[in-house]
GUNUTI-900752 format. One line per 10 residues: for each residue x, y, z of C-alpha. Coordinates in steps of 0.25 Angstrom, whole numbers, plus 5000, padded with zeros to 4 digits. Layout:
# GUNUTI-900752
X,Y,Z ~ ...;
***
This chain:
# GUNUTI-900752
4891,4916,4853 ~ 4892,4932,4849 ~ 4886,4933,4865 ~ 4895,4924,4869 ~ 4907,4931,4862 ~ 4902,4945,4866 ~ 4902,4939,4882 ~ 4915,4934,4881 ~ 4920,4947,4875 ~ 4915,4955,4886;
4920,4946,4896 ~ 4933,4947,4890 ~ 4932,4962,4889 ~ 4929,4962,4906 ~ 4939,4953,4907 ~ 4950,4962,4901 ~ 4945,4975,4908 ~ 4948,4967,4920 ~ 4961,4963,4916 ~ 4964,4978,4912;
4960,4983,4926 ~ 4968,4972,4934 ~ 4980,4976,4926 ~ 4977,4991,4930 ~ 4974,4988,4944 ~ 4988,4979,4946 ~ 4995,4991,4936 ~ 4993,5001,4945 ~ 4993,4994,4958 ~ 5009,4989,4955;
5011,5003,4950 ~ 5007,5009,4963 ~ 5013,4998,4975 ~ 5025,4996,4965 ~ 5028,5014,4967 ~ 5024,5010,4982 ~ 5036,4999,4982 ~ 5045,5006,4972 ~ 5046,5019,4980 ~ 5044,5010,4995;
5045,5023,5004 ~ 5039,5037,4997 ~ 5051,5048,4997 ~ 5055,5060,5004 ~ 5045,5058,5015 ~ 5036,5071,5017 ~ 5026,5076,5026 ~ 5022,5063,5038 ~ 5035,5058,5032 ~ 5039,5052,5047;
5027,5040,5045 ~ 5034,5033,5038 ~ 5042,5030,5050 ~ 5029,5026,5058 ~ 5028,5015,5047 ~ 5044,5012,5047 ~ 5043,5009,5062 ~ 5030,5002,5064 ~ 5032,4993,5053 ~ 5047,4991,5057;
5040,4987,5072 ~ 5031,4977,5067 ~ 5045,4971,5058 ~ 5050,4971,5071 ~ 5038,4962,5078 ~ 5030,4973,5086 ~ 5015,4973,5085 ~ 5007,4985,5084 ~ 5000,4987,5097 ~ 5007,4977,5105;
5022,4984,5102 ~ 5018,4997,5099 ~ 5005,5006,5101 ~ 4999,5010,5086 ~ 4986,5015,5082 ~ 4987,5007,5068 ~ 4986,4993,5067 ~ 4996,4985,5062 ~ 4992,4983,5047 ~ 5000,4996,5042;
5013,4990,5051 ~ 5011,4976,5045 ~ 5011,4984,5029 ~ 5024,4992,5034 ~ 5029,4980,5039 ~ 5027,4973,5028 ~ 5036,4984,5019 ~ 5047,4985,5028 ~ 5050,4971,5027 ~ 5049,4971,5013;
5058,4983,5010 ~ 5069,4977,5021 ~ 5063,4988,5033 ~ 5066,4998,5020 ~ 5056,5011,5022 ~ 5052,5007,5007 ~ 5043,4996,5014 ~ 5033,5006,5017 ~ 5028,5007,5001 ~ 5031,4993,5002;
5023,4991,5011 ~ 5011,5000,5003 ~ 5013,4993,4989 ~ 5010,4980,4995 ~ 4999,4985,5004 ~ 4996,4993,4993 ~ 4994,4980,4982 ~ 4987,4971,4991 ~ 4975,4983,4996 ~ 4973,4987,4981;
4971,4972,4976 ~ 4962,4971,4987 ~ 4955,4984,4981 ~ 4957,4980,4966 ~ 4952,4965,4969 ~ 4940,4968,4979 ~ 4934,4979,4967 ~ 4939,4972,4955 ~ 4929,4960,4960 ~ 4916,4969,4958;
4920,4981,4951 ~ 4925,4987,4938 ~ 4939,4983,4939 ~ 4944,4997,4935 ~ 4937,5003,4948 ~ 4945,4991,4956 ~ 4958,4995,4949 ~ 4956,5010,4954 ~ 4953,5005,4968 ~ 4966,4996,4968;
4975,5008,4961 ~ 4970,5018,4972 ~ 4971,5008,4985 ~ 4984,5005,4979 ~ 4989,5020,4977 ~ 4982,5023,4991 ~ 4992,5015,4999 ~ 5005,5016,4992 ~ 5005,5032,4989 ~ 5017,5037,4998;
5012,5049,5004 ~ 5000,5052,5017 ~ 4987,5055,5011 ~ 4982,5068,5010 ~ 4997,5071,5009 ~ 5004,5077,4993 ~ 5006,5065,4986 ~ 5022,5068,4986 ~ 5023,5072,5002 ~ 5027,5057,5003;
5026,5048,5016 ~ 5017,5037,5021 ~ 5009,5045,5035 ~ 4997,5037,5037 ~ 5000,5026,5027 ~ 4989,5018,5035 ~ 4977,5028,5030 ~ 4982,5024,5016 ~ 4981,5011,5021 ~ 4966,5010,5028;
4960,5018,5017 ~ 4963,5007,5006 ~ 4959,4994,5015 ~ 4948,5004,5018 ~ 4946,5005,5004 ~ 4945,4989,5002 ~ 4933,4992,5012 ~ 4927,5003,5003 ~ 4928,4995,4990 ~ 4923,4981,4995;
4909,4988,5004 ~ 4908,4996,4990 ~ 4908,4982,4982 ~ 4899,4974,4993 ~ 4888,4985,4990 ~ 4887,4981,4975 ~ 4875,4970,4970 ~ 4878,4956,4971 ~ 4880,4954,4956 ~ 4892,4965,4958;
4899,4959,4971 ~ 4903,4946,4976 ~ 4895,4948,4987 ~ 4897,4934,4992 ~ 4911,4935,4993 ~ 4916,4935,5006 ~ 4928,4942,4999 ~ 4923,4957,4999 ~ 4919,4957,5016 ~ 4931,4950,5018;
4940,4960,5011 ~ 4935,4972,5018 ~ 4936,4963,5030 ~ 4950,4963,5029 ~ 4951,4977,5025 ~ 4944,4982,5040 ~ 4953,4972,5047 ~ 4965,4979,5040 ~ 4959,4992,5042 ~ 4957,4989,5057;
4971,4986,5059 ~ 4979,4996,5052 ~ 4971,5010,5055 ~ 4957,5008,5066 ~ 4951,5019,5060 ~ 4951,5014,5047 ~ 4944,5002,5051 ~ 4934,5010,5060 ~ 4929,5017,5047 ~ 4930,5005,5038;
4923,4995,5046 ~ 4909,5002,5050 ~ 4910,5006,5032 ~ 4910,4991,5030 ~ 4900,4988,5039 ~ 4892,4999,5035 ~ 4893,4996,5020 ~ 4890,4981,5023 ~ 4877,4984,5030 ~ 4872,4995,5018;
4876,4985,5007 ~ 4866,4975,5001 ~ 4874,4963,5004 ~ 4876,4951,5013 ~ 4880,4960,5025 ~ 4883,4947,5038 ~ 4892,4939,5027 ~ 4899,4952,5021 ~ 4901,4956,5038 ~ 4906,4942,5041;
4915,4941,5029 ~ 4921,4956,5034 ~ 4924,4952,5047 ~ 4930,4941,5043 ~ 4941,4949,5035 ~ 4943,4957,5047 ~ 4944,4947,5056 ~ 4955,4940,5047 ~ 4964,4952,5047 ~ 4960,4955,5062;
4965,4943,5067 ~ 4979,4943,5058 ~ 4980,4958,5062 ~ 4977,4955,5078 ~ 4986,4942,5077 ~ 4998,4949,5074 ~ 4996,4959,5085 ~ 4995,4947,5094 ~ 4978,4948,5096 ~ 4983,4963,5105;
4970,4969,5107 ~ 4973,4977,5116 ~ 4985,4985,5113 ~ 4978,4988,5098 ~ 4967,4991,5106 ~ 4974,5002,5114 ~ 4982,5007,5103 ~ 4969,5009,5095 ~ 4962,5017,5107 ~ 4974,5024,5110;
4973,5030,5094 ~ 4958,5031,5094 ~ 4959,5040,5106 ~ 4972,5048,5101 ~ 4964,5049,5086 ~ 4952,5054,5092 ~ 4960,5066,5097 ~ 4964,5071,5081 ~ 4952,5067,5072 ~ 4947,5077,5063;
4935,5075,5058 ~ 4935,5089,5051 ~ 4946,5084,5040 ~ 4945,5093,5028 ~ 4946,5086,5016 ~ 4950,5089,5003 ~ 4944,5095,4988 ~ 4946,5081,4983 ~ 4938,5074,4996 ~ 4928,5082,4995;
4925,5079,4981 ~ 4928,5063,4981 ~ 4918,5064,4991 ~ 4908,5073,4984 ~ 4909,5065,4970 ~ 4907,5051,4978 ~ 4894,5058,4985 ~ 4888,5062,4971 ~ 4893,5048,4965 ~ 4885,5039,4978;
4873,5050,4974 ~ 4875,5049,4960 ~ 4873,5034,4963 ~ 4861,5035,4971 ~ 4854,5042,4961 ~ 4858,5033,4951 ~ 4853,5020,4959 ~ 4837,5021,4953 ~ 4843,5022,4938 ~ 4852,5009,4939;
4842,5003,4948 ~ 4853,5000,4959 ~ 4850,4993,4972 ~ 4848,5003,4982 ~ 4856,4997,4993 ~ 4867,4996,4984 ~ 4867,5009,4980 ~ 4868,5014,4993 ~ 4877,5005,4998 ~ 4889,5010,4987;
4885,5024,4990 ~ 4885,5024,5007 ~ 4898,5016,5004 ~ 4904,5029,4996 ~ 4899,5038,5007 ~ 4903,5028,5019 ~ 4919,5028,5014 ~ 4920,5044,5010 ~ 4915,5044,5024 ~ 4924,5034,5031;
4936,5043,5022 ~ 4933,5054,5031 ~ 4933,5045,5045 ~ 4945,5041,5041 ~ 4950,5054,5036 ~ 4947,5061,5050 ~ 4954,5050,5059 ~ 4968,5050,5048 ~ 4980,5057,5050 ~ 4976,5064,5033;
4968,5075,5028 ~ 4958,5072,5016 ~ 4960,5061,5006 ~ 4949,5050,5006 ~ 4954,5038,5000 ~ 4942,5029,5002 ~ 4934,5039,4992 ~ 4940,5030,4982 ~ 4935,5019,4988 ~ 4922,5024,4988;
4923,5029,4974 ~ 4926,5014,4969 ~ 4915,5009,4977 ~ 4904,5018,4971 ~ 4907,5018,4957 ~ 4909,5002,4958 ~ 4897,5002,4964 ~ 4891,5012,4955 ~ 4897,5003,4942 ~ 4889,4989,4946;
4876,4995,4951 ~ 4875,5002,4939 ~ 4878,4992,4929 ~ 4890,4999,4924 ~ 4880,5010,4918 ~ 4885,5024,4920 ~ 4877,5035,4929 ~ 4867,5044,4922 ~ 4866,5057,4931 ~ 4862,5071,4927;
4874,5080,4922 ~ 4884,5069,4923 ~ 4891,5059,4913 ~ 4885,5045,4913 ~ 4897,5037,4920 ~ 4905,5051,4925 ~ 4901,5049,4940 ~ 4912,5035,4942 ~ 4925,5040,4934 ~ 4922,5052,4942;
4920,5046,4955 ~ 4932,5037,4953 ~ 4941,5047,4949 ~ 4938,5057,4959 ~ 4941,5047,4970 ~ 4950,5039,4966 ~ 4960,5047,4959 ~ 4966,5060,4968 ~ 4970,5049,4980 ~ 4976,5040,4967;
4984,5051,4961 ~ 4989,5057,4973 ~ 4994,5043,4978 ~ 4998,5039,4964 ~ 5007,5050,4963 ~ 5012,5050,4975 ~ 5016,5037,4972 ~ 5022,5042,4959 ~ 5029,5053,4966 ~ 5036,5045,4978;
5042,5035,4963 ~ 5047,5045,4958 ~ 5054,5051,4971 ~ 5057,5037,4973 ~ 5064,5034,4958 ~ 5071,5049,4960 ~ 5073,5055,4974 ~ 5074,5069,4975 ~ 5079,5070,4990 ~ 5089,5083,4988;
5082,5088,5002 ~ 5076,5076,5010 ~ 5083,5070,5024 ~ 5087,5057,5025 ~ 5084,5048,5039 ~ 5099,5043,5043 ~ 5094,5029,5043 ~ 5102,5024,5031 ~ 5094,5011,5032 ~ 5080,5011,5034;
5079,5025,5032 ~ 5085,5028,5021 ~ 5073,5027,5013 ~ 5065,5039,5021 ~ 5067,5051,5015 ~ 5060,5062,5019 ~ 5058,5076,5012 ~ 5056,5091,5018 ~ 5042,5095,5022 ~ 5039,5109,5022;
5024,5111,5022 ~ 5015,5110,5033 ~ 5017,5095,5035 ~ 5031,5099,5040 ~ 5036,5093,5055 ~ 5047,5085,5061 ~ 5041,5072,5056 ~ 5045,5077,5041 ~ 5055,5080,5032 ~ 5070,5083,5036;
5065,5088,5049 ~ 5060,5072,5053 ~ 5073,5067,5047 ~ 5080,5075,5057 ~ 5074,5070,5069 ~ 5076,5057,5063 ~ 5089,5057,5061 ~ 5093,5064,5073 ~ 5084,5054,5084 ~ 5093,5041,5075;
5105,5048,5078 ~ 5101,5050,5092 ~ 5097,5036,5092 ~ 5111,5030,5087 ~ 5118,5037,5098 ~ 5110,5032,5108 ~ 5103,5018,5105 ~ 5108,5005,5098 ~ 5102,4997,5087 ~ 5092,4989,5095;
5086,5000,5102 ~ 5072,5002,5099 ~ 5068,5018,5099 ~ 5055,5022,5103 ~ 5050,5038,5101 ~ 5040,5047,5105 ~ 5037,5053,5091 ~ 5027,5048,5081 ~ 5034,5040,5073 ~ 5049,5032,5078;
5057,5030,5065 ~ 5068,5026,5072 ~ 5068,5010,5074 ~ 5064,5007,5060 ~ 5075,5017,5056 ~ 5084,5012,5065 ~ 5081,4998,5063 ~ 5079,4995,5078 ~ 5069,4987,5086 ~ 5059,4995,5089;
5054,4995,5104 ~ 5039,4993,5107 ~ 5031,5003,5111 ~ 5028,5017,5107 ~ 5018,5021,5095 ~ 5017,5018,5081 ~ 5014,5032,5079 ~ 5013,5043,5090 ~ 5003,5055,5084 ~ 4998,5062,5097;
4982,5062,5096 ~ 4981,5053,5086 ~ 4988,5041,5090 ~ 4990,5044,5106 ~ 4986,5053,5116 ~ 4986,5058,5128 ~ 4975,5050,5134 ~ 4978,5039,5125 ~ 4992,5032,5123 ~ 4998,5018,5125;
5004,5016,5139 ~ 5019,5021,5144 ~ 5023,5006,5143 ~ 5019,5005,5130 ~ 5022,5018,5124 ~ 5038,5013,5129 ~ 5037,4998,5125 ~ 5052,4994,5128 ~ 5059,5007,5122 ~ 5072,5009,5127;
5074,5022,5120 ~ 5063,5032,5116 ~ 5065,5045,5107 ~ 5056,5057,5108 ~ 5056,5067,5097 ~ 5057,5082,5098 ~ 5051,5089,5088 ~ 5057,5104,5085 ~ 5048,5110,5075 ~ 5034,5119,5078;
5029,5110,5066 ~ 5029,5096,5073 ~ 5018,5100,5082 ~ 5011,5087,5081 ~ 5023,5080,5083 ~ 5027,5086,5095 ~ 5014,5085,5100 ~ 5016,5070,5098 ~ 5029,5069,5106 ~ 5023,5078,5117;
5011,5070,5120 ~ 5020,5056,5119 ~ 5029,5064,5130 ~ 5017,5069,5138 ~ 5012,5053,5139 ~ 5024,5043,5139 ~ 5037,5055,5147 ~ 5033,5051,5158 ~ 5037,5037,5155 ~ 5049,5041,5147;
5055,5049,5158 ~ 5053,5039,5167 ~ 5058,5027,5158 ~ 5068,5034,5149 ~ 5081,5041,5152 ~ 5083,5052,5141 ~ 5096,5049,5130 ~ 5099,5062,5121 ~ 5090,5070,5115 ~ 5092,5078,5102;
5085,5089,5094 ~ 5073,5077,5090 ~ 5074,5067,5101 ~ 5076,5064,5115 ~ 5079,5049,5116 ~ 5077,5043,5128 ~ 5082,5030,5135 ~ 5075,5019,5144 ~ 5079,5020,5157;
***
């Protein structure tokens, strides 16, 4: 009976460690998506602070019925539309939509997280992977940016890493022993199939990096590889065939917009990123841990193949961080380090029998906490107070020297501060309100409410602001060499869609190099067709609007 007793005592004693976890995991993921809905669009607008209107506009086109690729050319895929989308509606076409839109994505990528770790791992490890995947989406500011330079640039990286994440942490569990994971689930290959098919169609490039690092873990592991392979492309396919579905099964033009961006890219990669003091040493502590867990495999008695599997898998994602870091718009910052580190020290806690390392000069246990906290926590605080920062501006605005858009409606809640460091252009601060507000004026004189604008600029705030039916055509977002070129760009016809007006932006400033540079090369490849289709209107200090013939 004592045995007995002493059984159901440590099963009650697991039981309520679980329950304490869960109830920290589901704490801290309503803390994080609730500030995400509570302060909805991060405020003043800093530095990149004109891609919020990217996100504004495509999602408002897609409201509107527009498909990616078919309606409009785009180097992403439709799944970070079909999220904006998603928040716009749910915030009345508000700009708040856009940290709707992240708590929700937000909540359902972290359960995925928590729920895939928790099923083999120490239930704390899986509560920090949900915390940090939760934080990693919903902090409002561009990575590699200061926490309190607020804006969402880029918010699709934030969004490929986390899914890419999923990846990390589910190849990580499929290299532990069978007594450790469930490795005749179909659950786990499914789940990272899913995650690719997602990847594939928000961002190619992520997809390019994650796929062949499944594969590859898949083949290293010491697991059932033809079922696991089978299950994977079966998730895939699942989301494939919704994804291609609601683009109406258009091959083709995704296929063009995707060549048309991997020719432009190719043009601006730079492989000789610098990274930073804090990369460098997340990437050296996770180097010693996978040697420190080599070395430790003849004390434990571990399964070579296992072994090596959780330490290639480490390797293979700081690896895949810098892939991904040398084709993104960001400098530094390697959110999959975190992944990775969950991954090995999980791994590490099951192989070992939950017995601490003995090594030389260290203190039995010290190398995990260490590992953790050394990947995990910089890329948590910075997004956590980022967070905290854009509550409180949220709760108590403190706007004596910020611009407003005159766009009492749907831009009423974009504010945008003064930047005067080196991120400094027409695209920021008071100077991009201006051009704003002086191309809606323009507009009102000259257009009615169901003319649709298109522009030559990178972004076009002006139909979402305006609340108009946007005209098919144009670019979800015009970077020169990085989304077009010269020798590689979408058609005249399609470029111009049915546009009965078209804006083209003059920048003033010797700091908007890059964004004259933009406009310029749109006018060296579609003037031509304007001249000759288009009858010039007015043209102001920012903009020359032009007519359809």
């Amino acid at each position: 009976m004592n045995g007995i007793d002493g059984g159901n005592a440590r099963l009650a004693g697991i039981r309520s460690r679980l329950q304490k976890s869960d109830a920290l995991f589901f704490a801290g993921l309503v803390l994080v998506c609730g500030l995400s809905a509570f302060i909805g669009i991060a405020a003043p607008l800093g530095s990149y602070g004109h891609d919020v209107l990217f996100l504004l506009d495509t999602a408002n086109r897609v409201i509107q019925g527009q498909v990616p690729h078919r309606d409009f050319s785009s180097a992403w895929g439709p799944v970070m539309y079909l999220i904006d989308s998603a928040g716009l509606l749910m915030a009345d076409m508000r700009p708040a939509g856009i940290g709707y839109a992240n708590a929700v994505f937000g909540a359902i990528v972290a359960t995925w997280t928590f729920l895939l770790a928790r099923s083999v791992w120490n239930p704390f490890i899986a509560s920090a992977a949900g915390i940090y995947t939760a934080l990693l989406i919903a902090a409002p500011f561009a990575l590699s940016n200061n926490p309190f330079d607020f804006g969402y640039a880029m918010i699709y990286n934030r969004y490929g890493y986390a899914l890419f994440g999923i990846v990390v942490i589910e190849c990580a569990r499929n290299g532990l022993p069978a007594s450790c994971a469930p490795r005749n689930s179909a659950v786990g290959p499914i789940s990272s199939g899913i995650a690719l098919g997602l990847l594939a169609f928000l961002k190619i490039s992520y997809a390019m990096v994650a796929i062949p690092f499944f594969v590859v873990s898949t083949l290293i592991a010491a697991a059932p590889r033809r079922r696991r392979l089978f299950y994977a492309l079966g998730g895939f396919s699942v989301v494939a065939a919704a994804v291609m579905g609601y683009l109406r099964f258009d091959f083709s033009d995704m296929w063009n917009d995707l060549s048309i961006a991997a020719a432009a890219r190719r043009l601006s990669l730079q492989p000789r990123y610098a990274v930073g003091a804090i990369d460098v040493v997340q990437g050296a502590i996770i180097i010693i841990f996978c040697f420190l867990l080599y070395k430790a495999g003849s004390e434990h008695a571990l399964k070579g193949k296992i072994r090596l599997h959780a330490i290639a898998m480490a390797l293979m994602a700081v690896a895949a961080g810098y892939l991904l870091l040398i084709s993104n718009q960001q400098t530094d910052v390697f959110p999959l380090n975190g992944y990775a580190a969950v991954g090995l020290a999980a791994a590490y806690r099951q192989l070992s029998g939950g017995k601490p390392l003995v090594w030389r000069g260290l203190t039995p246990g010290f190398p995990i906490p260490a590992l953790l906290l050394a990947c995990l926590l910089p890329l948590s605080l910075w997004n956590g107070v980022s967070l905290a920062g854009a509550a409180i501006e949220h709760a108590k605005p403190q706007r004596a020297h910020v611009m407003p858009l005159e766009s009492p409606g749907r831009g009423a809640g974009l504010v945008f501060r003064p930047v005067e460091d080196a991120l400094a252009t027409e695209t920021t601060g008071a100077a991009y309100v201006r051009a704003v507000n002086d191309g809606l004026e323009l507009l009102r004189r000259h257009t009615g409410g169901g003319d649709g604008i298109l522009t030559l600029d990178e972004f076009n705030p002006f139909n979402y602001l305006l609340d108009r039916p946007s005209p098919s055509g144009g670019l979800a977002a015009a970077a020169y060499n990085y989304i077009f070129s010269d020798s590689a760009h979408p058609g005249d016809k399609r470029f111009f869609g049915n546009a009965r007006y078209v804006m083209v932006r003059k920048y003033l400033g010797a700091d908007s190099g890059m964004e004259r540079d933009n406009v310029a090369a749109l006018m060296r490849i579609y003037g031509p067709a304007l001249r000759a289709n288009f009858a010039p209107v007015e043209e102001t200090s920012h903009w020359a609007l032009w007519a359809r013939k």
